[in-house]
C-alpha positions in Angstrom: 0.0 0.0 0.0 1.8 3.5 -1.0 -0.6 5.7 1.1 -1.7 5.8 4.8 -3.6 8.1 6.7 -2.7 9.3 10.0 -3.9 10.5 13.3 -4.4 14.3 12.1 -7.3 13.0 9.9 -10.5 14.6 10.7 -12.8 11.8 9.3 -14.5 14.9 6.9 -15.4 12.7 4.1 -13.4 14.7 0.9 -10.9 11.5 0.3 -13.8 9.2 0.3 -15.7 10.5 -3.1 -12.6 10.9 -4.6 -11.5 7.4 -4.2 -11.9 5.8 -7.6 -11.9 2.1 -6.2 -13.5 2.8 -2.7 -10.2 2.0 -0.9 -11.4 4.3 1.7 -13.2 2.7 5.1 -14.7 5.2 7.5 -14.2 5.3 11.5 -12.8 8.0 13.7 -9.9 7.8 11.8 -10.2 6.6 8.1 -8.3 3.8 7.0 -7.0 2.6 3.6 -7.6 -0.7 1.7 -5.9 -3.3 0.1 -7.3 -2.3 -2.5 -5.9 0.9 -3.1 -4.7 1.8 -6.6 -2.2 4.2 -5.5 -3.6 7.0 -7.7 -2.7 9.3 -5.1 -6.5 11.5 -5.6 -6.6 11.0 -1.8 -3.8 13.0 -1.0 -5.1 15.9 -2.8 -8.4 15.8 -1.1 -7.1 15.7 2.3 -8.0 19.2 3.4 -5.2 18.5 6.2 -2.6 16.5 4.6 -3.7 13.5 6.6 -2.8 10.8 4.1 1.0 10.2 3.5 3.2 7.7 1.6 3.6 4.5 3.6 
């Protein structure tokens, strides 16, 4: 998996509609799948730079 997301995340919701393959689970803080594709539209969304490379 090339993307995590981290503590500072603020379980907003922007990474989930971007996520092409729905590699995005919700919960107090959001986690990413297995099935990731790595396109990296996550990363953008993040209004708080929450999701990093792994």
């Amino acid at each position: 998996m090339a993307y995590k997301i981290t503590e500072e995340c603020l379980a907003c919701g922007s990474c989930l509609s971007e996520c092409p393959n729905d590699a995005i689970k919700e919960g107090d803080i959001y986690k990413i799948t297995e099935s990731c594709l790595e396109c990296g539209l996550c990363v953008e969304a993040c209004p708080v730079g929450a999701i990093i490379e792994d």
